[in-house]
C-alpha positions as CSV (number, residue, x, y, z in Angstrom):
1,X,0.0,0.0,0.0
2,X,3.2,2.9,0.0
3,X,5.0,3.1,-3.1
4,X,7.8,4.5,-3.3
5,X,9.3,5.6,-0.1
6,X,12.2,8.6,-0.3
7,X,13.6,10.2,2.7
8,X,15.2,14.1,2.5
9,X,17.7,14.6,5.0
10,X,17.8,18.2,7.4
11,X,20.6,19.2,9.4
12,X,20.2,21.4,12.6
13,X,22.2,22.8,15.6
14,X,22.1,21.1,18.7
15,X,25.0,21.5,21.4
16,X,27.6,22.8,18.7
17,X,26.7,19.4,16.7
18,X,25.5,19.4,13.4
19,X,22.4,16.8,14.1
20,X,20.8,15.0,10.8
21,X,17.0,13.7,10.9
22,X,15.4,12.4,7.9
23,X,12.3,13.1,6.8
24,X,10.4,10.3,4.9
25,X,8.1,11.3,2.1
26,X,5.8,8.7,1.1
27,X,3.8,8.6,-2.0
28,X,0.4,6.7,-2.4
29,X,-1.7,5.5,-5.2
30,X,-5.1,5.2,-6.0
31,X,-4.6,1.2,-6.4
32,X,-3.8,0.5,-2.4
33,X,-5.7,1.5,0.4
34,X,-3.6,3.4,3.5
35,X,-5.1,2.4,6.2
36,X,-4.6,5.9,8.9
37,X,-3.8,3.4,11.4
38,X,-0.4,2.7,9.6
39,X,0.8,6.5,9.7
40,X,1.6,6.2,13.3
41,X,3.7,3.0,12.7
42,X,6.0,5.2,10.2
43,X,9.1,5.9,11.5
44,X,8.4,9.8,10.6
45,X,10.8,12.3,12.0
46,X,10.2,15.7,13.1
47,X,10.0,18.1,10.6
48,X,10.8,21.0,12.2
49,X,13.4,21.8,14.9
50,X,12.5,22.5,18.0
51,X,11.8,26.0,19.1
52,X,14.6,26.3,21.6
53,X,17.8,24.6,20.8
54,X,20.0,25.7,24.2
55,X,23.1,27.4,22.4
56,X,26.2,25.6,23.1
57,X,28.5,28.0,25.9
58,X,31.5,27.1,24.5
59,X,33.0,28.1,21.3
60,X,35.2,25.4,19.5
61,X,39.1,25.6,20.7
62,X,41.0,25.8,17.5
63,X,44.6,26.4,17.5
64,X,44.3,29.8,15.5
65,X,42.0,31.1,18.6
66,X,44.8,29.8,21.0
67,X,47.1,31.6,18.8
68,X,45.1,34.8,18.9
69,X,44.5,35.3,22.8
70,X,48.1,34.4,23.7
71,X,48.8,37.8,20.8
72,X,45.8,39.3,22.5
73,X,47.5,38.9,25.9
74,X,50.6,39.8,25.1
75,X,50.1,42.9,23.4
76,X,48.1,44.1,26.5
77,X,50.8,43.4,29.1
78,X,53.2,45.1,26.7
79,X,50.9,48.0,26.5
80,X,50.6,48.2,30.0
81,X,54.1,48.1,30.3
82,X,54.5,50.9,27.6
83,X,51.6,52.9,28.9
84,X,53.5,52.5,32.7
85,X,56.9,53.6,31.7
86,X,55.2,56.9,29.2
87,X,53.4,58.3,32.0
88,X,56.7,57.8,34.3
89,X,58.7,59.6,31.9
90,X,55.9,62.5,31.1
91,X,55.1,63.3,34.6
92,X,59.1,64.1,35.5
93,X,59.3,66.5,32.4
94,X,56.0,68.3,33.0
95,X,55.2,71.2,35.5
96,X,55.6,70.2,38.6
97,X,52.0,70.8,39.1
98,X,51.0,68.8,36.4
99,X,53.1,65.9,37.8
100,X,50.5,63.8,40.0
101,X,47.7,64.5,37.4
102,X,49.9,62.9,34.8
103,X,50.6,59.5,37.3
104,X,46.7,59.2,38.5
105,X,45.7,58.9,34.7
106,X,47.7,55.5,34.7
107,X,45.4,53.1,37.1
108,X,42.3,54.2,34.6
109,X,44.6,53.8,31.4
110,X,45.3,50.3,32.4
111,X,41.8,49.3,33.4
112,X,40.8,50.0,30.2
113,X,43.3,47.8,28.8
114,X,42.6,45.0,31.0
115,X,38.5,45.8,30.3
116,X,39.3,45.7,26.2
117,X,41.0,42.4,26.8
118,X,38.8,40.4,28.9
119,X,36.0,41.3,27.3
120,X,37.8,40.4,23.5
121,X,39.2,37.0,25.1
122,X,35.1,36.0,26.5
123,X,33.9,36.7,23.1
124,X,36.5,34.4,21.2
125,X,35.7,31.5,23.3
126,X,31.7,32.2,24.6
127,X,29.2,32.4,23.2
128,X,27.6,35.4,24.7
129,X,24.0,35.4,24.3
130,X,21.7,36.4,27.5
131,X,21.4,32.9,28.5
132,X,25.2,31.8,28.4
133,X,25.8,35.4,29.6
134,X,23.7,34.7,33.0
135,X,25.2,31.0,33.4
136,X,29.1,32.2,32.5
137,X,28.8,35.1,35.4
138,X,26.9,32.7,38.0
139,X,29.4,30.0,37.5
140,X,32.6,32.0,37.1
141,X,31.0,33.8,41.1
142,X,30.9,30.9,42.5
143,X,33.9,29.1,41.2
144,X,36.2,32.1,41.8
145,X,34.5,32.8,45.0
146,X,35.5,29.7,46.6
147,X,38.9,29.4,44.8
148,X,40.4,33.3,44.5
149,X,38.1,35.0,47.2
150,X,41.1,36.9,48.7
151,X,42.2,37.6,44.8
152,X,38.9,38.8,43.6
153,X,38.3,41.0,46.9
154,X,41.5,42.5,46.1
155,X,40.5,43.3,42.6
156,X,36.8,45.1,43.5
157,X,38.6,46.8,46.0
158,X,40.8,48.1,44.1
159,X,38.0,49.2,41.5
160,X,36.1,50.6,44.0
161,X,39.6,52.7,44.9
162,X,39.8,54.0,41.8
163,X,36.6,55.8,42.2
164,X,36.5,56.3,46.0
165,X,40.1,57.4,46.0
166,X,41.6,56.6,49.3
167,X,44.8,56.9,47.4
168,X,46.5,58.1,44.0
169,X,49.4,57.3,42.1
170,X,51.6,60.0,43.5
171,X,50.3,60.5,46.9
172,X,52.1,59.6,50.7
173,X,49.9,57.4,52.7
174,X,50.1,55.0,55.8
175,X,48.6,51.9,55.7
176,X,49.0,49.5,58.7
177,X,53.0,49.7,60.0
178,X,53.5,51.1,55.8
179,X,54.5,54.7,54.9
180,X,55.7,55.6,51.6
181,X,54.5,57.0,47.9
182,X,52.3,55.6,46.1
183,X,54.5,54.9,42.8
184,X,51.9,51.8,41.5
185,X,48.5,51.1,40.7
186,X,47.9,47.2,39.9
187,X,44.8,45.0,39.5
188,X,46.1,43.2,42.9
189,X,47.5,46.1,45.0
190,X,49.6,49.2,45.4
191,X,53.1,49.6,45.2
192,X,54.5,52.2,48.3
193,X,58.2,53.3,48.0
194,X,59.4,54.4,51.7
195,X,61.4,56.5,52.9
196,X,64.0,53.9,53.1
197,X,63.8,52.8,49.2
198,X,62.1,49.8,49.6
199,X,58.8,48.5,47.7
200,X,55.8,47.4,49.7
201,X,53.5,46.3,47.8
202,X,49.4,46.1,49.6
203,X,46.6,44.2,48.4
204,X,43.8,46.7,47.8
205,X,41.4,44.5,49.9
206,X,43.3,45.9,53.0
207,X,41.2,48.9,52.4
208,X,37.9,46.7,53.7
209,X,39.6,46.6,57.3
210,X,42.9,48.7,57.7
211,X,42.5,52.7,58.3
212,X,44.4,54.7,55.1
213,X,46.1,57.8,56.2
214,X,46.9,60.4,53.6
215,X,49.6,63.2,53.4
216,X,48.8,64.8,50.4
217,X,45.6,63.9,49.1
218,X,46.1,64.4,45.7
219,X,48.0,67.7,46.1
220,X,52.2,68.4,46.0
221,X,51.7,69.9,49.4
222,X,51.8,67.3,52.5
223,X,51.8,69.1,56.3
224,X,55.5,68.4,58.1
225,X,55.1,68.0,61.7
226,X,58.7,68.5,63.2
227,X,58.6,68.1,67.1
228,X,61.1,69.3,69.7
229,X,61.4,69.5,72.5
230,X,62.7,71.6,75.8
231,X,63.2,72.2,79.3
232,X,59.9,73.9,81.7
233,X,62.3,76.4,82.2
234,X,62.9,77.7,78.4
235,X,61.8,81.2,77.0
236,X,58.5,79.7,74.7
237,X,58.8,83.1,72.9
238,X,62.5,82.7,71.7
239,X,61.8,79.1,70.6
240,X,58.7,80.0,69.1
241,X,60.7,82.7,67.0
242,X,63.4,80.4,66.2
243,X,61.0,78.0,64.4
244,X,59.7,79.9,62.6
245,X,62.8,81.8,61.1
246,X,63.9,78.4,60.7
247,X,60.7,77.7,58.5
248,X,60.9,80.8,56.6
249,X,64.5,80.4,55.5
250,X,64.1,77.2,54.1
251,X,64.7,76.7,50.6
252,X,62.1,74.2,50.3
253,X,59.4,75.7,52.0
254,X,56.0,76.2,51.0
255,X,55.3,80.3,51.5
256,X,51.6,80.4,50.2
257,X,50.5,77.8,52.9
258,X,50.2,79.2,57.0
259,X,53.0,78.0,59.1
260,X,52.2,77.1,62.7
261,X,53.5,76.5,66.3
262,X,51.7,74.5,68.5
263,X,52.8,73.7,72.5
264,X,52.2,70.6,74.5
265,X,53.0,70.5,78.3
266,X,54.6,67.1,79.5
267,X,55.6,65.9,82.6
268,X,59.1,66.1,81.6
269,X,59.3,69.4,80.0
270,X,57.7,71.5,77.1
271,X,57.0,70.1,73.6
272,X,57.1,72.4,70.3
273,X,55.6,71.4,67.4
274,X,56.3,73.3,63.7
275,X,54.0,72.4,61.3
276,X,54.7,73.2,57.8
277,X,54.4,72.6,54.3
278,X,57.4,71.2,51.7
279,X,56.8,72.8,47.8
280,X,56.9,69.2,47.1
281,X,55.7,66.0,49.1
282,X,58.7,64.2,48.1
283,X,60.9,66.6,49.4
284,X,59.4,65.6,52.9
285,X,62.2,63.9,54.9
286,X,65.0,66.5,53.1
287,X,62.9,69.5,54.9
288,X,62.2,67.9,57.8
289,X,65.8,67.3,58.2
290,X,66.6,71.2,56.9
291,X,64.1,72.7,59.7
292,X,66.1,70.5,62.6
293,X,69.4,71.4,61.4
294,X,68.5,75.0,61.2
295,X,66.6,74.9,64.6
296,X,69.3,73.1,66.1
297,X,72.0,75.6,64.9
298,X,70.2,78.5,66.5
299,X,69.0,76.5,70.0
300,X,72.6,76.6,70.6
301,X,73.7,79.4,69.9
302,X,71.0,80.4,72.6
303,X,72.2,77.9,74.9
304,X,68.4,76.6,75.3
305,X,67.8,74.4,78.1
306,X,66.6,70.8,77.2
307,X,65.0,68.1,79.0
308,X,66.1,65.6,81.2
309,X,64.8,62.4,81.0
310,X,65.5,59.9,83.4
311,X,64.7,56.5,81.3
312,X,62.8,53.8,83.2
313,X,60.6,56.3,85.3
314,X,57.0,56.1,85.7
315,X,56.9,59.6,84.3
316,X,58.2,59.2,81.3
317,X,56.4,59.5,78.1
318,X,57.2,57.8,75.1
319,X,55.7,60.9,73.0
């Protein structure tokens, strides 16, 4: 009763497979009877594909892919590295007021970079659509949430940083036991140089839990507190005149910003504090050292009575 039975194959798209059904086309003829009941013993395939096919997540590896994100990441690290050493060498040749303007451009320079690149690298080997967008993000939370938490907190913290700024390329801060210049900006941490010329580097997630100081702020000028200190029995006027000849004087003074005494009683004598403000922030520990040598040079020349401490007493004060 079916004559001549053909079959037409269709391809479709399932998981990143190329899936084959076969459709059967059956022709009758007026000189057999088809029964209906025999249609539903007809191995017939489906016709048309289904209305969702789930869209494979994965891309296919090929080694020209491999080839292009290992370019990809290269020539992003050697960006970085170009863009890093550019600004260095731009902000020591510009106005000196243009000089931490130039360095906090950097960390925004290199997220950029690092945005372009992860988001180039996803596309080459995802498929992106809504519904591999959602699953990729859910499972690349939880798995790096488990295995990099410390890495990843790091990282929004030091995104959140870069907007908040706590700290700048450029700027003298105190984090934990750490003082120094901020002279990097990574995807991890900072970079501190301190006054002794070492590098500290910080993960940015210390910023969740550990109190930043700041110098500077942004600005060349960061306050010098110089202390010293004298006998009950000194002349506070002649001390305070001292200082602040001593301020005045020195070559790396900032003039435009108020200079200012301040006095603190002790048990063991009189404490004098100048605070001031170096042209530049680097210049801190030079002028600190300036403003004692010069103070010191004058205090004896007035034969200025200073403390006596007697180590080991109750009534001594480590300040």
């Amino acid at each position: 009763m079916i004559l001549d039975v053909t079959v037409l194959p269709h391809f479709f798209d399932l998981n990143g497979n190329a899936i084959a059904h076969y459709l059967p086309v059956v022709n009758l003829t007026n000189e057999w009877i088809f029964w209906r009941q025999d249609l539903s013993s007809l191995p017939l395939a489906q016709i048309t594909a289904p209305d969702e096919i789930p869209e494979s997540l994965l891309t296919d590896f090929t080694i020209r892919k491999i080839i292009r994100a290992v370019i990809t990441v290269v020539i992003a690290y050697g960006m970085m590295a170009v863009i890093q050493k550019v600004t260095n060498w731009i902000s020591e040749r510009v106005p000196r007021r243009f000089r931490l303007l130039v360095k906090q451009s950097l960390p925004f320079c290199k997220a950029l970079i690092l945005l372009v690149t992860i988001s180039y690298l996803l596309n080459l080997f995802f498929n992106l659509s809504e519904g591999n967008l959602l699953a990729l993000t859910g499972t690349i939370a939880v798995a790096l949430g488990f295995a990099f938490k410390d890495y990843i907190s790091s990282i929004i913290a030091g995104v959140v940083a870069l907007f908040e700024a706590p700290y700048r390329v450029g700027d003298r801060i105190q984090i934990g036991d750490h003082y120094g210049e901020v002279t990097g900006y990574g995807l991890r941490g900072i970079c501190l140089q301190t006054p002794d010329d070492n590098n500290v580097t910080i993960p940015h997630n210390k910023t969740w839990t550990e109190p930043i100081s700041n110098a500077n702020g942004g600005n060349l000028e960061a306050q010098v507190a110089t202390s010293f200190y004298f006998d009950h029995s000194v002349d506070v006027e002649q001390v305070i005149r001292i200082l602040y000849q001593a301020a005045y004087s020195s070559r790396y003074t900032q003039l435009s910003i108020p200079i200012v005494v301040v006095m603190k009683e002790h048990i063991w004598g009189t404490e004098f504090k100048l605070r001031s403000y170096p042209m530049d922030a680097r210049d801190e520990f030079a002028y600190q050292t300036d403003l004692i040598r010069r103070a010191k040079r004058a205090f004896g020349q007035q034969g200025l009575p200073y403390p006596k401490l007697k180590l080991g007493r109750d009534e001594f004060d480590p300040e």
